[in-house]
C-alpha positions as CSV (number, residue, x, y, z in Angstrom):
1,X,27.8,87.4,64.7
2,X,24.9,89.1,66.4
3,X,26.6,89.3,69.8
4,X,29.5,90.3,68.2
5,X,27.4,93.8,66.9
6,X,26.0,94.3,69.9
7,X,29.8,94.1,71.8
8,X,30.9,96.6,68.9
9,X,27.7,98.7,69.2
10,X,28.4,99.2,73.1
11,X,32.1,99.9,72.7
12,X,31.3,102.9,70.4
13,X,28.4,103.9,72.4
14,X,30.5,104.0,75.9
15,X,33.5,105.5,73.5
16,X,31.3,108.3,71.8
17,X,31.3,110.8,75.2
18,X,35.5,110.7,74.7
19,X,36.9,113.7,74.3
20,X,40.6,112.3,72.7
21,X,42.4,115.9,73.3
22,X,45.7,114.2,72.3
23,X,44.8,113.3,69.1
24,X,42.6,116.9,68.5
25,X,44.6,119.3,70.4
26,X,44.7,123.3,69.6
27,X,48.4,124.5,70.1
28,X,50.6,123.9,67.9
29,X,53.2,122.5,69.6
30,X,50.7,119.9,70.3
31,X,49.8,119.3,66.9
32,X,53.6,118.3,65.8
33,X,54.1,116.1,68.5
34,X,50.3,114.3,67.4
35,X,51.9,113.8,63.9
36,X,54.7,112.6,65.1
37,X,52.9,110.2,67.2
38,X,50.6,109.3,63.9
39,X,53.6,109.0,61.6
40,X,55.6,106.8,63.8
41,X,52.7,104.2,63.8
42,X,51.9,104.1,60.4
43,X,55.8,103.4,60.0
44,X,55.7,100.6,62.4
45,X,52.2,99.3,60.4
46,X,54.1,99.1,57.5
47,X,55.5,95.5,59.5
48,X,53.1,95.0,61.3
49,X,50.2,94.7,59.2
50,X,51.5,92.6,56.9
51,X,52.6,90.3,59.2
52,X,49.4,89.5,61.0
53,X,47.8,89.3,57.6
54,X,50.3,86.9,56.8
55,X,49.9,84.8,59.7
56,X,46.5,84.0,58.6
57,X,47.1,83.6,54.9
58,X,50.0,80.5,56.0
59,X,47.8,79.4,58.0
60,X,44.5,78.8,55.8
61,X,47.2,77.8,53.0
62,X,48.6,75.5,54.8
63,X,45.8,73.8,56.5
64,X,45.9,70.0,56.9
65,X,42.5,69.8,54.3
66,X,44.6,71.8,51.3
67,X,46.3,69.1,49.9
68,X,47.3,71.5,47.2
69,X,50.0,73.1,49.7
70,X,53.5,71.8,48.7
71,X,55.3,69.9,52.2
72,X,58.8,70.0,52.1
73,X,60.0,69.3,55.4
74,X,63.6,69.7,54.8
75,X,63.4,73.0,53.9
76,X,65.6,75.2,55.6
77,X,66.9,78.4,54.0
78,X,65.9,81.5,51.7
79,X,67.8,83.8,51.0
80,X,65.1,85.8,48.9
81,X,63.2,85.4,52.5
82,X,66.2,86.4,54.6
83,X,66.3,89.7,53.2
84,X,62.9,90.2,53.0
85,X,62.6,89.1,57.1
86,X,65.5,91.5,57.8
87,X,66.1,94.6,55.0
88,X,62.2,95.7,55.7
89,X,62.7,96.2,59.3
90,X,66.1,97.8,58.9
91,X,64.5,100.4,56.5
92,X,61.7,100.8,59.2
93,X,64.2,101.4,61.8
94,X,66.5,103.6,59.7
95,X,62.9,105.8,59.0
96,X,62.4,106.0,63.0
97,X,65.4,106.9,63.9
98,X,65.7,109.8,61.3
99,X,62.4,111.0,61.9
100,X,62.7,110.7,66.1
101,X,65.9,112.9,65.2
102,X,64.4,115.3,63.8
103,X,61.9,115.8,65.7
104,X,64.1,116.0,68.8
105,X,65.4,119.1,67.7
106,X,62.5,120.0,65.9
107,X,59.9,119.6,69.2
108,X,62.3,120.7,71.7
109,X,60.6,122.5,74.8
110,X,63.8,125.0,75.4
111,X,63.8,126.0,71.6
112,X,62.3,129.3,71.0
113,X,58.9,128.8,68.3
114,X,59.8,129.9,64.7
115,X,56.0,129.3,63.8
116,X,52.4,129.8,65.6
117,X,51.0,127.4,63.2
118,X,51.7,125.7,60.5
119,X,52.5,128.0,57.3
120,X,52.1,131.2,59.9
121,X,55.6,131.8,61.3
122,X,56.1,134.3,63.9
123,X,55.4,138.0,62.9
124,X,58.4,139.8,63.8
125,X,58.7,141.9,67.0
126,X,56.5,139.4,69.0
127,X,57.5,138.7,72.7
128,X,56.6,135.8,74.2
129,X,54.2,135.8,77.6
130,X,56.5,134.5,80.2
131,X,55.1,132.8,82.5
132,X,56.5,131.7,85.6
133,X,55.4,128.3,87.0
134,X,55.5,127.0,90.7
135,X,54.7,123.1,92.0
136,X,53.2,123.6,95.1
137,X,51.8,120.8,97.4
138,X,48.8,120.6,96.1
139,X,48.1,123.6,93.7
140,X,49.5,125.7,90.7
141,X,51.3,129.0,91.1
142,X,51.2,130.9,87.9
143,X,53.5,134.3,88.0
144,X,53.0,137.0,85.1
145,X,56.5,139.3,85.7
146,X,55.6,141.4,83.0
147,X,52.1,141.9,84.4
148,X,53.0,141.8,88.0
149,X,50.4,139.8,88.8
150,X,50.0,136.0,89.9
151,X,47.2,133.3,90.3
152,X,46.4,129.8,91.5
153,X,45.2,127.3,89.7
154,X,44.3,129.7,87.3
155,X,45.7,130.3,83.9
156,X,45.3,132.6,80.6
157,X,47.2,133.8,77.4
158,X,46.5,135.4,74.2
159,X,45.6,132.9,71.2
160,X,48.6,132.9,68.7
161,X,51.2,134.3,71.1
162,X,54.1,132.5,71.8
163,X,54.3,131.9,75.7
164,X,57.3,131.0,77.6
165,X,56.9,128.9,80.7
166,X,59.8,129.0,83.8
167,X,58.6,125.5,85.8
168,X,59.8,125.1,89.0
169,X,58.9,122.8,92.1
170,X,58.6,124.0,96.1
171,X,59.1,120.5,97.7
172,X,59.1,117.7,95.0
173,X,58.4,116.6,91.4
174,X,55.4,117.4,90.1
175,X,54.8,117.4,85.8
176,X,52.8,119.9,84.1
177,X,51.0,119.2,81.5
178,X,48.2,120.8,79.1
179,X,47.1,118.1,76.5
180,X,45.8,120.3,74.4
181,X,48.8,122.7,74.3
182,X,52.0,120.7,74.5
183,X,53.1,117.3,76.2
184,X,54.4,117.4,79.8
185,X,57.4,118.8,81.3
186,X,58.5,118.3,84.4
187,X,58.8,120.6,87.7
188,X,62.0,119.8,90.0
189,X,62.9,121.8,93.0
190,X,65.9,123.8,92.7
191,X,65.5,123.6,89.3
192,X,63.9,125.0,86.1
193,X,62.7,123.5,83.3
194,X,61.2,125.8,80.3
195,X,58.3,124.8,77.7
196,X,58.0,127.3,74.8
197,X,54.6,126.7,72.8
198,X,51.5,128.4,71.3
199,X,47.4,128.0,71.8
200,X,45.8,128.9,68.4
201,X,42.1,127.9,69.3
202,X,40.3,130.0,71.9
203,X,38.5,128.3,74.6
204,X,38.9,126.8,78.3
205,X,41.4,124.0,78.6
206,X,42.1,121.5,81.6
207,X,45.8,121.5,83.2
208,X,46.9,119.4,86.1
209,X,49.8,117.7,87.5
210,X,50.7,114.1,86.0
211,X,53.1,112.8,88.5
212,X,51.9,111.8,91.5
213,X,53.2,114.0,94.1
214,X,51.0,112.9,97.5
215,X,47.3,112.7,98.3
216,X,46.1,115.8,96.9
217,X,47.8,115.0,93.5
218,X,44.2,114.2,92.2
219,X,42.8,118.0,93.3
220,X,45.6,120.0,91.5
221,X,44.1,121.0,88.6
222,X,43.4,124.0,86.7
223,X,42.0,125.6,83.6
224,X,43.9,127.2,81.1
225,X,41.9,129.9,79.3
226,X,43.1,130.9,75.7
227,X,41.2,134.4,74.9
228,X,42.2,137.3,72.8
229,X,44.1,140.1,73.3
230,X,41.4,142.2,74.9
231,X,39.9,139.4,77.0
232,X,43.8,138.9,78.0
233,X,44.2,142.6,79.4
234,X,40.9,142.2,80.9
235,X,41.7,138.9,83.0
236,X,45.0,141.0,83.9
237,X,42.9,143.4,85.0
238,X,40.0,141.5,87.4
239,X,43.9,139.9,89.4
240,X,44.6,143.6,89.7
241,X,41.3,144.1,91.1
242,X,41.5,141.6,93.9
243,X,43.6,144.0,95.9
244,X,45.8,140.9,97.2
245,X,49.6,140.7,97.6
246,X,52.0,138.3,97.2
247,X,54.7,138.9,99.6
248,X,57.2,136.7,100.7
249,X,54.8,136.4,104.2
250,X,52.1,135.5,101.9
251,X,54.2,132.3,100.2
252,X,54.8,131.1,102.8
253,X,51.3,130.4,104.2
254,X,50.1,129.6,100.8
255,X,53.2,127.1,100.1
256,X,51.8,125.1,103.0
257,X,50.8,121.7,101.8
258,X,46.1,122.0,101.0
259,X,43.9,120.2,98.9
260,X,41.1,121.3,96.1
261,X,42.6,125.1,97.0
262,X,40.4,127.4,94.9
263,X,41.6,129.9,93.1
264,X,43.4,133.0,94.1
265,X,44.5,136.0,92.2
266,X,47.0,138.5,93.3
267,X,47.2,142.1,92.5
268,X,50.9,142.7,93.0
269,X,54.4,139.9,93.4
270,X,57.1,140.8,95.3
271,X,60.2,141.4,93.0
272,X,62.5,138.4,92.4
273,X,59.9,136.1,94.2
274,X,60.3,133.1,91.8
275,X,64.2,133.5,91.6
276,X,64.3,133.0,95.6
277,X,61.5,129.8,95.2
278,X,63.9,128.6,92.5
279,X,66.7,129.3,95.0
280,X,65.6,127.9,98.2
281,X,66.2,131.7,99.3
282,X,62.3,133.1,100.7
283,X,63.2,133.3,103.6
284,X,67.3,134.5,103.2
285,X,68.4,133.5,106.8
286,X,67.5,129.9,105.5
287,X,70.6,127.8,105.5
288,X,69.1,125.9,102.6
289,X,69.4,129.0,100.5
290,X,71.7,128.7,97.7
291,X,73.3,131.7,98.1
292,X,74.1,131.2,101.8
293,X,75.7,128.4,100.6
294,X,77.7,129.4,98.1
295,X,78.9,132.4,100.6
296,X,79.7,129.6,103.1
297,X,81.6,127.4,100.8
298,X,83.2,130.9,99.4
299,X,84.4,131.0,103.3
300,X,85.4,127.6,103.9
301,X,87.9,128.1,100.5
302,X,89.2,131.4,101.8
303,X,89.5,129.7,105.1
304,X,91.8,126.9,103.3
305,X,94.1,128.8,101.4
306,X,94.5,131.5,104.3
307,X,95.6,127.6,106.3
308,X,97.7,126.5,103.4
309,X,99.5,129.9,102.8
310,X,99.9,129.6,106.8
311,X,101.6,126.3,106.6
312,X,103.6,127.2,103.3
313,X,104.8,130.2,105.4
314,X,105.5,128.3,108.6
315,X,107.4,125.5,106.5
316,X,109.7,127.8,105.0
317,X,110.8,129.7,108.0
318,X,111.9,126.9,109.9
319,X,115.9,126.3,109.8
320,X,117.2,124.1,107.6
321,X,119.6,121.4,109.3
322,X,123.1,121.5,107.9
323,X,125.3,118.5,108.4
């Protein structure tokens, strides 16, 4: 019993520096998807408990010293048993299922936020801060359009404003994630994925990739600072200050593949930047670039029907062969 204290005293001890963001998170997004995680495992306790108390309770009853305990070895059916063993689970299931629906549509990233916290819905007239995300190998690209600035490896927002997030990928699949904002969602070249969600506690929060995307995966992290409205502007205001520009020539050199990059702040975006990352299209002569591609399959179709209009014209002057 005494070493068995001392085990549990050391467990708690090495367990009480833990910082469990997942299950005390500050966006609210965050917070539904931590009930949901706490009310689908109290559903599944409902079976499970019982049946590991159970296991012990048969058992101790029917230990070989109780010769109390009735043996009946011929016993082989119950039908008050068989729908105890199988309506319990079912009803388990059936809760699971309804509340996993729910929550699907309830908790999903693309769906606009009807609330900033729970009993606080969204005052109205609010626009989200849309912020445009890049995966780059091996570092964070955060574009403010509205602000017409951009950062790596450096993030901020207002507390209780909604924020939109466009994630895209440079080469391949990274995941973003903020614990204590909302789950992770991932980043796919050529493609966008969006997270709509809230921060409603101020403070300095860690961000970083949770796919593994090469060896710098474990440097590409960042901090994601939830401040006020004033502290906001003023953050907005120091990437203005740095006097830096990200062009298209600027990208390109900072798309190239580093480790632990520090962070950077840029004063000014070239237009439409994230649309051509999306897009394969920074540098436009690229024949990767989607729209060259569409223009050269728009080609090749013209190129086939001017052919088969040819042929259809050709084929109908020849003679025809009377007998």
């Amino acid at each position: 019993m005494k070493a068995l204290r001392g085990l549990v005293l050391i467990a708690v001890a090495l367990l009480a520096g833990c910082h469990t963001v997942l299950m005390s998170p500050s966006g609210d997004l965050a917070v539904q998807q931590r009930d949901l995680i706490i009310d689908s495992v109290l559903l599944m306790l409902l079976i499970i408990v019982p049946v590991m108390v159970l296991i012990f309770v048969f058992a101790w009853h029917f230990r070989a010293s109780n010769k109390q305990a009735d043996y009946d070895p011929d016993w082989d059916h119950s039908t008050m048993l068989e729908l105890l063993i199988w309506s319990a689970p079912l009803l388990i299931i059936i809760a699971l299922g309804a509340l996993t629906w729910v929550s699907t549509h309830k908790l999903d990233p693309y769906r606009p936020l009807d609330r900033i916290a729970a009993g606080r819905p969204v005052p109205a007239g609010v626009k989200p801060l849309t912020v445009e995300v890049v995966a780059l190998d091996w570092k964070w690209l955060f574009i403010y359009p509205e602000e017409g600035i951009a950062t790596v490896n450096d993030l901020a927002a207002p507390v209780d404003r909604p924020i939109q997030f466009k994630i895209t990928a440079s080469t391949v699949m990274n995941s973003f994630f903020i614990p204590a904002l909302a789950g992770q969602i991932y980043a796919m070249p050529n493609m966008e994925t969006q997270l709509q969600a809230v921060m409603n506690k101020p403070g300095d929060f860690e961000g970083f990739s949770a796919n593994y995307s090469g060896s710098g995966f474990s440097g590409m992290r960042f901090t994601f600072h939830a401040v006020s409205d004033d502290a906001f502007a003023q953050w907005v205001q120091q990437a203005k200050a740095s006097g830096n520009a990200l062009n298209r020539d600027a990208y390109v050199k900072l798309e190239q593949p580093s480790q632990d990059e520090p962070v950077h702040r840029y004063a000014s975006v070239d237009a439409g930047l994230y649309q051509d990352i999306l897009t394969n299209c920074v540098q436009p002569d690229s024949m990767s670039c989607m729209r060259n591609m569409k223009a050269s399959d728009a080609k090749a179709s013209d190129a086939g029907a001017v052919r088969s209009s040819n042929d259809s014209n050709a084929m109908a002057a020849m003679p025809t062969a009377h007998p």
